[in-house]
N, C-alpha and C positions, 0 to 999 in steps of 0.2 A: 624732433616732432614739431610741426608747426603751433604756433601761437594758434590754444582754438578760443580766448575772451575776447572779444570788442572790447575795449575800454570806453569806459562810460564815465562822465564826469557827473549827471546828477540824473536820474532817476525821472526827477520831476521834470525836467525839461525835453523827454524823449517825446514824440509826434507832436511837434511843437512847432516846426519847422512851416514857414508860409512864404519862403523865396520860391517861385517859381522860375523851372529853366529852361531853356529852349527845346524842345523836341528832338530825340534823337534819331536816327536814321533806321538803327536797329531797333526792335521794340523789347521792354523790358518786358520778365514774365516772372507773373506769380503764382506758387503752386501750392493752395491748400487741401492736404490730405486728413481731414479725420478720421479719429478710431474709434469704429464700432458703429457709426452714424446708420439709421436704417434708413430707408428706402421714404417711408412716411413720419422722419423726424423732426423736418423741417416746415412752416406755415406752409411756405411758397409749394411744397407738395403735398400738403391736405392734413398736414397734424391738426389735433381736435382738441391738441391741449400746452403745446411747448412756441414760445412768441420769439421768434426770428424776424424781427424788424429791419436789422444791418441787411444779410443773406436775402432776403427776400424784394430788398429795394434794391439790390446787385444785380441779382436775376429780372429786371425790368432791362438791362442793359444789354444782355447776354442771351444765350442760346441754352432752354432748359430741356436738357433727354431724360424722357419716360422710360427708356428701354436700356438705360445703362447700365454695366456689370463689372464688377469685379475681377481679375483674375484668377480668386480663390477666395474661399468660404472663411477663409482668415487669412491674417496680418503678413509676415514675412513674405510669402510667395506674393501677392499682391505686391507688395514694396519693390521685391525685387522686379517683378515684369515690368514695373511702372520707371526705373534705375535704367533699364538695359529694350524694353519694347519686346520683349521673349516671353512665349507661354512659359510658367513655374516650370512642366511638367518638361522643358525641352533644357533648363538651366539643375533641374533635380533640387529646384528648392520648393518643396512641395507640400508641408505643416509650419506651422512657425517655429520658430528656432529658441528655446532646447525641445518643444514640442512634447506630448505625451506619451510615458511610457504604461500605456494601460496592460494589466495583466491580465492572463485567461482567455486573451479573443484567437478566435477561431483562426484566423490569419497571422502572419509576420509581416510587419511593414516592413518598407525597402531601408536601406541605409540612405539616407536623405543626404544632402548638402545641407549645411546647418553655416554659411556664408556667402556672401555675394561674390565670388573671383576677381581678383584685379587682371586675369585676363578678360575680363567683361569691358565693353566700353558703356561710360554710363549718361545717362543724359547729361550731369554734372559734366563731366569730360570735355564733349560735345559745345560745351557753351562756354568751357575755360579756355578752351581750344580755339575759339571764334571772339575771345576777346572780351567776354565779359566778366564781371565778379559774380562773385556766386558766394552764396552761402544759406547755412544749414539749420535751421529752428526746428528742437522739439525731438519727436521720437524717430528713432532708428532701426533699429531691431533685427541688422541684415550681417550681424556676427560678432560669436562670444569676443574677439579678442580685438584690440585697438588695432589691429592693421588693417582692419576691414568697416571702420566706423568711417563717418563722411568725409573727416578730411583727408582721408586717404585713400575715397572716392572722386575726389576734382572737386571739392569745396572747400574754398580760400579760407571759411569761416564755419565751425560745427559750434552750436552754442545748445548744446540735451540730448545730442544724441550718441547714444552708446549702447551697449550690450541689452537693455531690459527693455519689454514690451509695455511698462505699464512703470507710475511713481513710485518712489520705494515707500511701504506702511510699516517699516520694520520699529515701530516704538522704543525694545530695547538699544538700539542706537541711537535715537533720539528721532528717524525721522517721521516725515509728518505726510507723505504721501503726497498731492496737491495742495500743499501749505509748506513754504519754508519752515524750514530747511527741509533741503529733498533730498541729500546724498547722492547727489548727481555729479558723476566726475567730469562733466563738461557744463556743468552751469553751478558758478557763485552762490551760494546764497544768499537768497533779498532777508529785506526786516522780518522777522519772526513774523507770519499771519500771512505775508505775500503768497498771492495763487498765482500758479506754476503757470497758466496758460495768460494771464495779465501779464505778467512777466515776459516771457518769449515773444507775445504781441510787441511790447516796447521793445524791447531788444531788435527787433523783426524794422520796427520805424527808425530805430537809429540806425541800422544798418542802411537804408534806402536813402535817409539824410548825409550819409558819407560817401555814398558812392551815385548818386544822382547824375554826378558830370559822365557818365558811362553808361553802357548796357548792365543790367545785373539780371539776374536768374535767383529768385528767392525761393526757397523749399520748405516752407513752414509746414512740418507735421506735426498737426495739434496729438497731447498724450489724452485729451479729452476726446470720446468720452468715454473710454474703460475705465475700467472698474480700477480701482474703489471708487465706489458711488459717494462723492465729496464737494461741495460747492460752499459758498460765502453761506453764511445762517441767514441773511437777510434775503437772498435770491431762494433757499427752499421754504422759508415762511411763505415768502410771496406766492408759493406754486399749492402748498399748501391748503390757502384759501382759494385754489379754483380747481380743486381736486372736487370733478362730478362724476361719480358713479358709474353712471350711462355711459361715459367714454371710453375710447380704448386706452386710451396711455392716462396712467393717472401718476405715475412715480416722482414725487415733488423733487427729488434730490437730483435724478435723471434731467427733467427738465432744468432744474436750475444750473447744469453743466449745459446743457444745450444755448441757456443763455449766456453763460460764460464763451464759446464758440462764437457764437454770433455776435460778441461785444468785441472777440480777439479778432476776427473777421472783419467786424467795420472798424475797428481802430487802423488796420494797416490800407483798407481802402482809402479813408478819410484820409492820412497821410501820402497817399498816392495824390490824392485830389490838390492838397495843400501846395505840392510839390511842382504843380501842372503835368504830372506825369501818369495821371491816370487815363488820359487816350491812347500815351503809345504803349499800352502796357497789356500785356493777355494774362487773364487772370482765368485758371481752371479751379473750381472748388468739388470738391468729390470723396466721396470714405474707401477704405480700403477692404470692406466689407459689410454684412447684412448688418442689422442690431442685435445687438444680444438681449434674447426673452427673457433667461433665464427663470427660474419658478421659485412656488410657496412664497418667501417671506424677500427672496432675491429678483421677485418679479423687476423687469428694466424697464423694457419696452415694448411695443407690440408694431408688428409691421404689417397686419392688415391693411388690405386682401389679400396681400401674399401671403405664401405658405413656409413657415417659421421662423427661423434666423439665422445669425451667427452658428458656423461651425453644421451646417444641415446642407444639403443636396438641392433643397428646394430655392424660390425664386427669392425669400424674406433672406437666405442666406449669402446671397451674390447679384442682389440686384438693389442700386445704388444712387445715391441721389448724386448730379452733374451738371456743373453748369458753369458754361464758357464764354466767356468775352473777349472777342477777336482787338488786335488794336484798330485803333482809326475807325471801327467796324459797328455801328450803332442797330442790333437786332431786341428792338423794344418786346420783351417778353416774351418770345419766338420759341414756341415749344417743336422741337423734333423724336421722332417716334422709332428713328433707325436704329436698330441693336448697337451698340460700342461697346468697347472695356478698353482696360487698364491699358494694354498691350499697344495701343492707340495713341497713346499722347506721345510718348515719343517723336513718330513719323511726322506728327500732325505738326508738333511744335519746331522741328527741325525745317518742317517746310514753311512754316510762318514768319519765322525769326531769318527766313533764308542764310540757313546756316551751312559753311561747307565741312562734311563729313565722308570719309573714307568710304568705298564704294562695298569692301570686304562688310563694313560696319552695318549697311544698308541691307546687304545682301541676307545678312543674320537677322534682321529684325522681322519678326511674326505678323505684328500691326499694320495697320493702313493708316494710312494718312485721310481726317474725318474733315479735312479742309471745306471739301465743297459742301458740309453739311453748315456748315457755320455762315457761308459766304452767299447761300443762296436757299432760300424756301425750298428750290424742287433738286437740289442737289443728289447725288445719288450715291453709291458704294458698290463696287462690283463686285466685293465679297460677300460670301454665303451664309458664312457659318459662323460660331465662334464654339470656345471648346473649354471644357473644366477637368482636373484631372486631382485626383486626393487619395490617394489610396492606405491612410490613415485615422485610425478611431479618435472623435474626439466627443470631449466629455459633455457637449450638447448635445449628441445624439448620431451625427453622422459615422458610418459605415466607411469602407474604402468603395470609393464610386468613380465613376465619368461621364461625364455628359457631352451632349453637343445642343448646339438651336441654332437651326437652319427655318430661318423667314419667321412664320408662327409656331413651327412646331419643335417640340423639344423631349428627348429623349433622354433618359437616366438608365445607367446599370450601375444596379448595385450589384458590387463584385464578390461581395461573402455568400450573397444566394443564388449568384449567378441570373439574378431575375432583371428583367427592363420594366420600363413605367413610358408613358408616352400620353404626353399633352400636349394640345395646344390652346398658347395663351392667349391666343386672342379672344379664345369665346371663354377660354377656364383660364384667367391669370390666376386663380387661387391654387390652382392645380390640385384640385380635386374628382377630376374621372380621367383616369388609365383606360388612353386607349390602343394598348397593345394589341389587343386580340381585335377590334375592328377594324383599326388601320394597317392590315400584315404589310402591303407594300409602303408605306410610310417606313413601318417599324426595319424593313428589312434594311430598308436603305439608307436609315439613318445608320444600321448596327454597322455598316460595311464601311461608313464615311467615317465613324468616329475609331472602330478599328484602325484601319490606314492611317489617320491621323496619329494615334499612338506610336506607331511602328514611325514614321516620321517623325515623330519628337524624339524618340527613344525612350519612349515613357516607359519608369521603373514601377514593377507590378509588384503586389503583397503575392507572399508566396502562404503553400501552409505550413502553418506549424507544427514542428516535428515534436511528440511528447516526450519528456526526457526520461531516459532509461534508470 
C-alpha cells in the first residue's frame, strides 16, 4: 500500500510559507467539494445569517452560477459523477453507500453499486497521467473497502478519506466526531480539541508547500458540513448572539461549521497567494448536494426559495452553490445563469489544464465542457438538458424519482405513483404550481426525452415488491 501521511514536522509552521515561484506552464487546480452545503448557505448567495468572508472575497475573482446542480440529492453518486464526468445513473452508483435499508415501501430498490470501479478513469488519473501531484484531503465515501479509497484512485496522497460519509461520534471508543481524535484510519490524530476541517486545511497548505515546483491537482472534500452538528464553542456563542427570529436560518452550531468552511477555504487560498501561485491556479468551490432541513429540534438549514433539501426531488435538494476561477482569468464577480452539474467539471478542467486524455476516456464522459461559460459573458452550451435519476427511499422524504430541465422547464416523476409534476423556474423557482395538465405538450415531451435518456444510461429501475409468502 502506498504511504497515505505527508510527514509534517510542526503543525505550527504549516501555511507559512511566503517564497514565491515562477509560474508554471500548466495550471494548478483546486477542488473544493462541501457536504451538505445548501444553495443559500453562503453570504455571497443571500444567507441572512451565516458570515463567509474568505468564500465571498474568492467569488469577486471568479464566475458565480445561480443554476448550478448536483448530480444527485446525495453524497456518493455526486462524488462519483464528479471522479469519472458520468451521470450516477449510467455508473449504478445511485444512493450513498451503504445507503438505506428502509422497510415496508411499496417498491424494491435496484441492487446499487456501492464502489467507484477501478475500471473507471478518474479525474485523479487524468492529472497523474499528465504529470502532476495529486492529492486527496477530507471525505471519501466511494467504497466500503481500501481498494477503492483515493490512493488507489490516482492520488499520490489520501489524508481522511475512507469508507464513512461523516466523523466518527462513537464515544465508547473514545472518538470525538470533528474534534480529535477522530478514528480516522487515514488521518493522525492532532492535540486532543483539534477540529478536523483546521486540520486537513493545514495539511491541504503543506502539501502545496512541497510540491509548488510542479503542477498539483488538490481535492479537498471538506466532512463539514454534515452532521453531527459540531463546531469550536466560541464560533457557536458567536452565532448565538445574532440568532433573529425573522430569519430563515437561525441554527448557531450549523452556522458556526459554515464558518469553520470559509476559515478552511481562505486558509488554502491565502497560501496559494503567499506562494505566487494563485493566478495559475483554477480553483472550483461547490457541495455535493442541497442542505439538509432536517426538523423539530434537528432543524439545519433552510434553502429558501427553493423547495426543500437534501435527499428530496425538488430544487433545495440539487441545486448548489458554484463558483470558479479560471487561471490567468480575472471575471470580477461575474455571475452566469446557465444550468451545469457535477458531470461538468471533469470535461471543463481537462480542457483548461490542456490535459492529453485517451479518446475511449472522452468518449464515455456525459459532461460538457462549461469553458466558454467562464471565458466570456455571452458564452454559450449547446446542451439541452440535464437529468437526475434516484430510484431509492430516503429518510428526508424522497420517493424513487427522475427528472430532467430542459432550458426553464423541469419535469419530476415520481415513480411509486407513477405521477409527473412540471414547473418552470423561471417564473416558479420555488416550485410550487404543477403544470402538468396545462402544459400537455411541454409535459409530453419532456416524458419521452427523459425516458430515452434512461434507456441510454441503462438506468436500474425499483421494481415491486413481491409480499413474502
Amino acid at each position: 500500500m502506498k504511504n497515505t501521511i505527508l510527514p509534517i514536522s510542526s503543525l505550527s509552521l504549516l501555511c507559512a510559507g511566503s517564497i514565491a515561484v515562477t509560474a508554471q506552464q500548466q495550471p494548478n487546480v483546486v477542488l473544493f467539494l462541501v457536504d451538505d452545503m445548501g444553495w443559500k448557505d453562503l453570504g455571497v448567495y443571500g444567507s441572512d445569517y451565516h458570515k463567509t468572508p474568505q468564500i465571498d472575497s474568492f467569488a469577486n475573482d471568479a464566475v458565480r452560477f445561480t443554476n448550478a446542480y448536483s448530480a444527485c440529492t446525495v453524497s456518493s453518486p455526486t462524488r462519483a459523477a464528479l471522479m469519472t464526468g458520468k451521470y450516477p445513473a449510467k455508473l449504478h452508483i445511485t444512493d450513498w453507500i451503504e445507503g438505506y435499508k428502509m422497510p415496508n415501501t411499496k417498491l424494491q430498490v435496484p441492487a446499487w453499486t456501492m464502489y467507484l470501479a477501478h475500471e473507471e478513469t478518474t479525474l485523479a488519473e487524468v492529472f497523474k497521467q499528465n504529470g502532476y501531484a495529486t492529492a486527496h484531503f477530507g471525505k471519501w465515501h466511494l467504497g466500503e473497502n481500501e481498494k477503492y479509497w483515493p490512493e488507489n484512485q490516482g492520488f499520490d496522497i489520501n489524508m481522511g478519506g475512507w469508507r464513512t460519509g461523516q466523523p466518527s461520534n462513537d464515544k465508547k471508543k473514545g472518538y470525538n466526531g470533528y474534534f480529535s481524535p477522530y478514528g480516522n484510519p487515514r488521518l493522525t490524530d492532532g492535540p486532543v480539541g483539534e477540529y478536523l476541517e483546521d486540520r486537513l486545511a493545514n495539511e491541504a497548505c503543506n502539501f502545496i508547500q512541497q510540491s509548488k515546483s510542479k503542477p498539483f491537482f488538490v481535492n479537498f472534500w471538506l466532512y463539514n458540513v454534515h452532521t453531527p452538528l459540531q463546531a469550536q464553542q466560541e464560533k457557536i456563542d458567536k452565532y448565538k448572539s445574532l440568532v433573529d427570529s425573522t430569519k430563515l436560518q437561525k441554527n448557531p452550531t450549523y452556522a458556526a461549521m459554515v464558518e469553520h468552511t470559509d476559515e478552511a477555504v481562505g486558509k488554502v487560498i491565502t497560501q496559494l497567494k503567499r506562494l505566487g501561485l494563485y493566478e495559475n491556479t483554477i480553483i472550483i468551490f461547490t457541495s455535493d448536494n442541497g442542505g439538509l432541513i432536517g426538523s423539530g429540534k434537528r432543524k439545519v438549514t433552510n434553502n429558501s426559495p427553493l423547495r426543500l433539501g437534501k435527499g428530496e426531488r425538488y430544487e433545495g435538494g440539487v441545486r448548489v452553490p458554484l463558483i470558479i476561477k479560471a487561471a490567468h482569468q480575472s471575471a470580477p464577480n461575474r455571475i452566469n445563469n446557465t444550468p451545469v452539474m457535477t458531470i461538468d467539471y471533469m470535461p471543463t478542467l481537462i480542457d483548461m489544464a490542456n490535459l492529453k486524455v485517451d479518446k475511449k476516456v472522452l468518449k464515455g464522459i456525459d459532461g460538457v465542457n462549461i469553458t466558454p461559460l467562464l471565458t466570456s459573458e455571452n458564452g454559450k452550451l449547446k446542451r439541452k438538458s440535464l437529468y437526475w435519476h434516484y430510484p431509492h427511499y430516503h429518510t428526508e422524504g424522497a420517493t424513487p424519482y427522475s427528472a430532467v430541465r430542459n432550458g426553464d422547464w423541469k419535469l419530476i416523476h415520481t415513480i411509486e405513483t407513477n405521477s409527473y409534476e412540471l414547473f418552470n423556474l423561471k417564473t416558479d423557482i420555488s416550485e410550487s404550481k404543477n403544470l402538468i395538465d396545462s402544459e400537455p405538450a411541454i409535459a409530453s415531451k419532456l416524458k419521452k426525452e427523459l425516458e430515452n435518456w434512461k434507456k441510454k444510461m441503462g438506468a436500474q429501475m425499483p421494481t415491486v415488491r413481491v409480499a413474502a409468502k
